[in-house]
Structure formats: structure tokens, C-alpha cells
N, C-alpha and C positions, 0 to 999 in steps of 0.2 A: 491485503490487506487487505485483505481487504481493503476494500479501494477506499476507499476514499482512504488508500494506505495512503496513502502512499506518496509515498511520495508523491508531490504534488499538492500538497494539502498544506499548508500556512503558516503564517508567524505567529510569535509566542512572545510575551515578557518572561522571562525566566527570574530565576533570583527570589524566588519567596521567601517570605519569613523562616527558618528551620524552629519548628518544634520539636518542646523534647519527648522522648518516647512515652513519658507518662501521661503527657498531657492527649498526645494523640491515640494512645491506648481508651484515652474517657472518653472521647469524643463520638459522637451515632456516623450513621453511616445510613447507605440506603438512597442512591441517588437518582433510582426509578420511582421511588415514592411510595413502594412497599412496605409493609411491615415483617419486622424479624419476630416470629416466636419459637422461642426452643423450649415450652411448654410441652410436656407432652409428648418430648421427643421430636416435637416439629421443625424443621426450618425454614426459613424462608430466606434462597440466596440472591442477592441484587448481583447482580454483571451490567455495569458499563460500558460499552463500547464506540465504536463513529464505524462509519461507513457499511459495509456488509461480509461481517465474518462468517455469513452462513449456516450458522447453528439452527437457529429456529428455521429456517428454511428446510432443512435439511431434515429435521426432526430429531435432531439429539439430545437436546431438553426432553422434549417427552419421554426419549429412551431412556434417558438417565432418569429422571422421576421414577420409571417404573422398575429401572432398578433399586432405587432407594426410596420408598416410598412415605419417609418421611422427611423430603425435600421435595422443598418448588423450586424453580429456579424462574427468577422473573431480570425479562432485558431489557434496560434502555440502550437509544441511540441516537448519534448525533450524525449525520448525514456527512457535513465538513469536519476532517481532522485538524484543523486551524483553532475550529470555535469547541471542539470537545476538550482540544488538550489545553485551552486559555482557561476553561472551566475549572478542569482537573487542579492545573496550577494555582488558582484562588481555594478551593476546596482541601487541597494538600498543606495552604498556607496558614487558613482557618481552622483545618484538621475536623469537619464537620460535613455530614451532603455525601459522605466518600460511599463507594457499593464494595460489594466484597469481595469483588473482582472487578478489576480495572484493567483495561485495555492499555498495550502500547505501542506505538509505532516504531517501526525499527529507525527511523531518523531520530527519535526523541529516545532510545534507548541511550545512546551516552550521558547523554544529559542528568536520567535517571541513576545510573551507577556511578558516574561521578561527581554529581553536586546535589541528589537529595536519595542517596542510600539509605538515610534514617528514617526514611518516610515508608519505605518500604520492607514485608515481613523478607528475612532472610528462609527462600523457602526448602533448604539442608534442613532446618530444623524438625520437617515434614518428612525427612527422607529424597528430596528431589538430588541427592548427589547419585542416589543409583539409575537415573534416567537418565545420565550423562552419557552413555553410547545409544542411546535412542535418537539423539540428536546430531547434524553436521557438527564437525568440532566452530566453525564459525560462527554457525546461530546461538549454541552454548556461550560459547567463551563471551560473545556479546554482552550478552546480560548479567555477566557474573564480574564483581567488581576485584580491584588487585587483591582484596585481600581475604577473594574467594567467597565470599557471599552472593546465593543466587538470586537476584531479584524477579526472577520471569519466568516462564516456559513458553519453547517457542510454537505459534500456532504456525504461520506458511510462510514462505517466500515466493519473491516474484521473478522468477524466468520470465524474458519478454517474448516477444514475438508479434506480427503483424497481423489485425484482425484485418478484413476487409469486407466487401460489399460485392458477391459477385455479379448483382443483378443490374445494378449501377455500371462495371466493368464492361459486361454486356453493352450496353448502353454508350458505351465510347467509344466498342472497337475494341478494348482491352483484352489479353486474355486472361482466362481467370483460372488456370491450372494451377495450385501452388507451389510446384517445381519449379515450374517454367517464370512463373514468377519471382521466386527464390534467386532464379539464374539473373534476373532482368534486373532485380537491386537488392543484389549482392552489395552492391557501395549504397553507401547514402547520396553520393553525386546522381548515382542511375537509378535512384528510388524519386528524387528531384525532377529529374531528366522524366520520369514516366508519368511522373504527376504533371507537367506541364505539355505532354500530348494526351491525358487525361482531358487540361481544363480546354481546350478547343472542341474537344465532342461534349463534355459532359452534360446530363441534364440540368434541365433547368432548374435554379438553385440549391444544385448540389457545389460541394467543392472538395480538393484531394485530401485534405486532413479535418480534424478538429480543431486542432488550435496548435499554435506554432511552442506552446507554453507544453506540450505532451511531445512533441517533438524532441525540447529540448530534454527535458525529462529520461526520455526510454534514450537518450542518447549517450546522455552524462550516466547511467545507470552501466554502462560497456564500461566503465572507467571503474579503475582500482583508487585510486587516489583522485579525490573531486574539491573539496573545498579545504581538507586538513590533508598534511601527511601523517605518517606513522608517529614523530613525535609530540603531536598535537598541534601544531604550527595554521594558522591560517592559510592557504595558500591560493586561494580560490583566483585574486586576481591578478596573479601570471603564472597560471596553469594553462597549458594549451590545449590538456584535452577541452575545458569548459567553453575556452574559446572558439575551438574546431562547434561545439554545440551550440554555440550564440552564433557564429557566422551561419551556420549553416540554418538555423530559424527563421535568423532575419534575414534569406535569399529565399524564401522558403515565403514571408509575409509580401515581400516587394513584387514577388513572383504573382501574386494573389490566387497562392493553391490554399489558403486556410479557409476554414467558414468563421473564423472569428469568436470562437467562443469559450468564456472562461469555463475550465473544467469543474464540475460539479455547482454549476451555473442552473436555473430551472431553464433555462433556453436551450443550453446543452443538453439536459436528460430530454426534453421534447426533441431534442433535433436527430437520434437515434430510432424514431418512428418514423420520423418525417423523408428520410433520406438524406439528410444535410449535408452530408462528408462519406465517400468512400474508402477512405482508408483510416484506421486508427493503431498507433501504437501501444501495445496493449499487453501488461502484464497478467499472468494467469490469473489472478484476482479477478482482474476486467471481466471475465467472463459474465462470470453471476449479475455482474453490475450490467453489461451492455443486457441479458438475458431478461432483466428485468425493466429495461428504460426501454428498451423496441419490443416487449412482448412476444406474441406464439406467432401473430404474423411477419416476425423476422426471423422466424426459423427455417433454416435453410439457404436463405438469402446472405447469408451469410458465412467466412470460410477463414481458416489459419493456414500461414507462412513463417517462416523461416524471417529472421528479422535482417535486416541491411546492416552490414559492417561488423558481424560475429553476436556473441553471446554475452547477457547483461541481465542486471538485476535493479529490477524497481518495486520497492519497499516488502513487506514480511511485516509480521506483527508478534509482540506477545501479550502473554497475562502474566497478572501481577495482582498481587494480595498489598493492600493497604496495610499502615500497623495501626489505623484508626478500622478495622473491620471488623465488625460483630462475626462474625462467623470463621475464624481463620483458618481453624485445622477443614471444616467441612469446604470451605472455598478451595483449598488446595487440592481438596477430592475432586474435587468438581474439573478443575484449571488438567490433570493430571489425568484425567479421563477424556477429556476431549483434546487434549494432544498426542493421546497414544494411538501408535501406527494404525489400530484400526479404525479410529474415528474421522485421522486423517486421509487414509484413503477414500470413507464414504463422503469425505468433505469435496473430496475434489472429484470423484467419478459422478455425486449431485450435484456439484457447485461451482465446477473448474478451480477452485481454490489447492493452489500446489502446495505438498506437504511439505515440510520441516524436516521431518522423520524420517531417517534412511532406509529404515524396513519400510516403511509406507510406498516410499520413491519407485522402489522394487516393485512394489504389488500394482502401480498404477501404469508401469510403460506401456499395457495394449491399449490402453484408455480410446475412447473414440469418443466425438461429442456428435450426436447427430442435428444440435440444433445450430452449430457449425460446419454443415454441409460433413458432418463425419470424417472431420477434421482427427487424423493419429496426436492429438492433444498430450497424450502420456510421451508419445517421439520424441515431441515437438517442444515442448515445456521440460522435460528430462533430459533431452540432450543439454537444452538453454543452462537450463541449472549445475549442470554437470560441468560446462565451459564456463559460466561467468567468472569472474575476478572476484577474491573476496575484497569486501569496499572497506575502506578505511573509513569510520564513522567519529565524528565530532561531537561536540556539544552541541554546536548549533547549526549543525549540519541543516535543518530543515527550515529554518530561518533563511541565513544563507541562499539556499534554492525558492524559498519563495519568493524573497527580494528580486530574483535574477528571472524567476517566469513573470513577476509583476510589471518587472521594465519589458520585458516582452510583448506582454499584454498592450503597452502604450506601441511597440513599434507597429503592432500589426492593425491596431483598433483608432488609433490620432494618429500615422503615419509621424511620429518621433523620429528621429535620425536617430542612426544607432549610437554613434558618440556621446549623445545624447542621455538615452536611455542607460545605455553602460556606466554612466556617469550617476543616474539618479537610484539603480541598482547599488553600487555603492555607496552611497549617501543613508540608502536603505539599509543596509546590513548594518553596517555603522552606526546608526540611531539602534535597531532592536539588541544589536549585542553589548552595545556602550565599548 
């Protein structure tokens, strides 16, 4: 997700107004601030998104343009997934500002299928039922609601894995094989265990993570079942796996292996130049994102692992057509062409961004990243994907988790007791979900 998938990304008010499909059918669209003309045969498509799905990077706007030369496609973005989808949610509620393609994240996909389906084009209508073997049966089934309406296609998911810093490594005495690393935290106990004869060598003002809030994160992502079970049920606070992921944070913050920093914080994107943190938990998404906050002089200095304690998924993303979109049938051209296996393979052999797509999945296992020290990134992300858990996903599944990394944020940043903080984490879910 693109990252700022991802998970990790913010709360939300839910519950907007529902409009009805006529009123949202009149209403403009256009949330980059484009204009639509189909003068002429022209168009001009608006895509919305948050974080970095890679497209313009990658150049597949351009390619598609030149295959259809009577379309632009023009992108806005929103950096934080928190303040795009609170956007979305006022503009969904107004039915006014919408683009013609809209980003979603895979935490806010429930949400979307089941309490504002009507806000969205069912995209069957388009033919998107014959793309259903191009997809996981989980990433599908996701976005399609009981009664079989598809709201989305899906663009990536996030197989985790361990980026790290082998230059820093160096620097403490570590070794920086990633096998031999793999071997060394294999648990999360012995990933802990290695960050704290990290911090007695490490350099100056480095530290073993980024924030104790990504910890918990890629941690909770290993889990099949995290804040809902399968009947929709709350379960989040006497679930043990969530638990097993808060103890282990906050021994993690008291330890003082974190650099303290909120993710997708401006202090965070600087601190990936600066050396701030030698290890990050990092979903394939991450890639493109660390690639771009440490630039070409972190190329090389940097390398993938095998993650501690098995295989896990932290967030995936779709598109989604508004039914306030000027452009519907050409939006779903568009949404339908950058999800198919070959767009996603060039997504992730440019972007590190892992495909969706099962034929993709295939074409990308010899993958090598050289700006990760020629990291087997297709092994290493492919296997991940291959063993994770499919996750049981809620409504407010990403509420939920942001509450629980923002009590985090106080144990490692105010030194908060944990009881404490577990306490104000709850108090938090509870105010945004009512």
C-alpha cells in the first residue's frame, strides 16, 4: 500500500450521511482539481489516492495515455491514510470533490462493503466478474459484498519482512548475512534479544527500530484473527495474539531500542537518510517508500530478511469507482488495466510493491532488488505471501489499530505505564466507533 497502506495509517468518523444513487450520480467529481472534458472524445481521469501506489513512478500513466490517446489521467495524494480516508468520508457524505477513481485501503475495505455499498459503482457491471481468477480468492472475496457486488480491484498486498541497515550492523559488531540473521530472530524474543546488543555498540544516535507503533503493527499482521472474529464480533481486548504484540512493544520501548518516531511523521521520512534506526519492519510496499525518504545514497546500505516469528500481512490496497464519477465505464478501463498481471509485475520489479495477482506472483519470484543490497525480494515477499494467514477484516478494523499504536506512542514518547496506556487505547476505540 502502498504505504502509507497500511496499515498503520489512522482514525476515521465513520457513519456519513447515505445518499441516494441519484443525488450522488449529479454530483461533480474531480478531487485533484482537474478538469473533465469528453469533448471531443477527450478525457480527463482524476485518481485519488494516499501514500505511494507507484503508478506515476513507475510510468504507467504515461503508458496507458499512449495507449489510449484520448485520456489523461491526472493524480492526487495524500501522504497519511488517516487524513485521505476522513477526506473521502465528508466528500462520500456531500457526494461532491469525488475523483474517478478512488483508492482503498485494505483495513477500510469492510467498512466500504458493508455500510456504504451504495456509494459505490458495482464494477460486474463493467464485466469485472471475469477478472475473478486473476485474483487471490481472499483479495477478491474482500471487496465483493454478500450479495455479490464488486466494489474494488485489488492492486497489492503486503507480505512482511525485515528491512535493515547493514552499514549500521557493521558498526556494532552485527552480522549482516540475511540468513544467518533469519537464524538469529527467528522469534521475536531473539529479534529483541539482538536489538539490545545492538544498542551497547550502536552508533551515535542510531537506534534498533523506528517506532515501537511498526513493531506492533507487522506483528499483529502474523495474526489471522486481530481485532474481529469471523462473526463480526469485537474481540480485540481479550485476544492474545494483540496482547503477545503490546507486551512485546512496550519491552521493546522500556528497553530504549526505538528511535521514537511516529510513522509517517516528517521526522520519520528524515530519519531514513540520517541513520536513525537500523532495523525496520517492513511490508513490500515499504520498499518504494524507504527508496524514496533515504534516496540513491541508501542504495546498497541497505538489505531484506526473512521476518521473526513466520509469515504476515500488513495492508494491500484497492480501486474503486465512485457512483458520483464522471467518467465510470473509462475509470474502470483504467482501475482494470493497472491491476492486470502485467502491470503488476512491473509494479513491483520498479516499485517493490507486491502483486495481487496470481499470474503476476509467478512472474516475479526471481525478483532481485539491487537497491537492497540484491535482496531475492520475489523469495522473500512470495514465500511471506504464500504462508500468511488470511486476516479476518472488520469495520473498523483500522480505527481499532490506530487507537492501540497511539497508546503506544505515549508508552515509548511520556514513558506512560502500560496499564495505563491499555486503558486510554480503550477509551479511544470507544469514543471513534461509538
Amino acid at each position: 500500500m502502498p504505504i502509507a497502506r497500511a496499515a498503520g495509517r489512522a482514525a476515521v468518523r465513520l457513519g456519513a450521511v447515505v445518499l441516494s444513487g441519484a443525488l450522488l450520480a449529479a454530483c461533480g467529481s474531480g478531487s485533484s482539481g482537474g478538469t473533465s472534458d469528453s469533448a471531443g472524445g477527450k478525457v480527463t481521469l482524476t485518481v485519488d489516492l494516499f501514500g505511494s501506489f507507484g503508478y506515476k513512478e513507475a510510468g504507467l500513466y504515461e503508458e496507458y495515455q499512449k495507449l489510449h490517446p484520448g485520456i489523461t489521467v491526472k493524480q492526487s495524494d495524500t501522504e497519511d491514510e488517516a487524513d485521505y480516508w476522513k477526506s473521502l468520508q465528508t466528500r462520500l457524505a456531500g457526494g461532491g470533490g469525488l475523483a474517478d477513481v478512488q483508492g482503498v485501503e485494505v483495513g477500510r475495505i469492510a467498512s466500504v462493503t458493508q455500510q456504504q455499498a451504495d456509494k459505490f459503482e458495482d464494477l460486474k457491471q463493467f464485466g469485472a466478474d471475469k477478472l475473478k481468477d486473476q485474483f487471490a480468492d481472499a483479495k477478491w472475496s474482500a471487496a465483493t459484498t454478500q450479495d455479490g457486488r464488486v466494489l474494488g480491484l485489488g492492486t497489492d498486498v503486503g507480505p512482511e519482512a525485515m528491512c535493515y541497515r547493514t552499514d549500521l550492523f557493521k558498526a556494532a559488531g552485527l552480522p549482516t548475512d540475511r540468513t544467518e540473521l533469519a537464524q538469529k530472530w527467528s522469534t521475536w524474543d531473539g529479534y529483541l534479544a539482538l536489538g539490545k546488543e545492538y544498542k551497547k555498540k550502536a552508533p551515535a544516535k542510531s537506534a534498533w527500530l523506528d517506532s515501537v507503533g511498526s513493531l506492533y503493527s507487522i506483528m499483529i499482521g502474523q495474526e489471522k484473527e486481530r481485532y474481529y472474529d469471523a462473526s463480526g464480533k469485537l474481540i480485540y481486548e481479550n485476544n492474545p495474539a494483540v496482547k503477545d504484540a503490546w507486551d512485546a512493544s512496550v519491552t521493546a520501548a522500556g528497553a530504549g531500542l526505538s528511535a521514537k518516531l511516529d510513522q509517517w511523521s516528517p521526522q520519520w521520512n528524515q530519519a531514513f537518510a540520517a541513520g536513525s534506526f537500523a532495523t525496520m519492519p517492513c511490508p513490500a510496499w515499504m520498499l518504494s517508500y524507504i527508496k524514496g525518504q533515504a534516496g540513491k545514497d541508501g542504495s546498497g546500505k541497505w538489505d531484506i530478511a526473512k521476518l521473526p516469528g513466520g509469515a504476515g500481512n500488513w495492508g494491500g490496497s484497492y480501486l474503486s469507482v465512485p457512483r458520483a464519477a464522471q467518467h465510470k465505464k473509462e475509470a474502470y478501463e483504467l482501475i482494470k488495466w493497472l491491476t492486470a498481471p502485467e502491470q503488476q509485475e512491473k509494479l513491483f520489479r520498479d516499485q517493490g510493491i507486491f502483486p495481487s495477482s496470481t499470474g503476476a506472483i509467478e512472474k516475479v519470484a526471481d525478483a532481485q532488488d539491487p537497491y537492497f543490497s540484491d535482496a531475492p525480494t520475489g523469495q522473500i515477499f512470495g514465500d511471506a505471501a504464500k504462508d500468511a494467514p488470511v486476516q479476518v477484516l472488520g469495520v473498523h478494523d483500522q480505527n481499532v489499530a490506530q487507537q492501540i499504536t497511539n497508546a503506544l506512542s505515549e508508552v515509548e514518547r511520556k514513558g506512560i505505564s502500560s496499564d495505563k496506556a491499555w486503558s486510554n487505547a480503550k477509551k479511544g476505540v470507544d469514543n471513534v466507533i461509538g
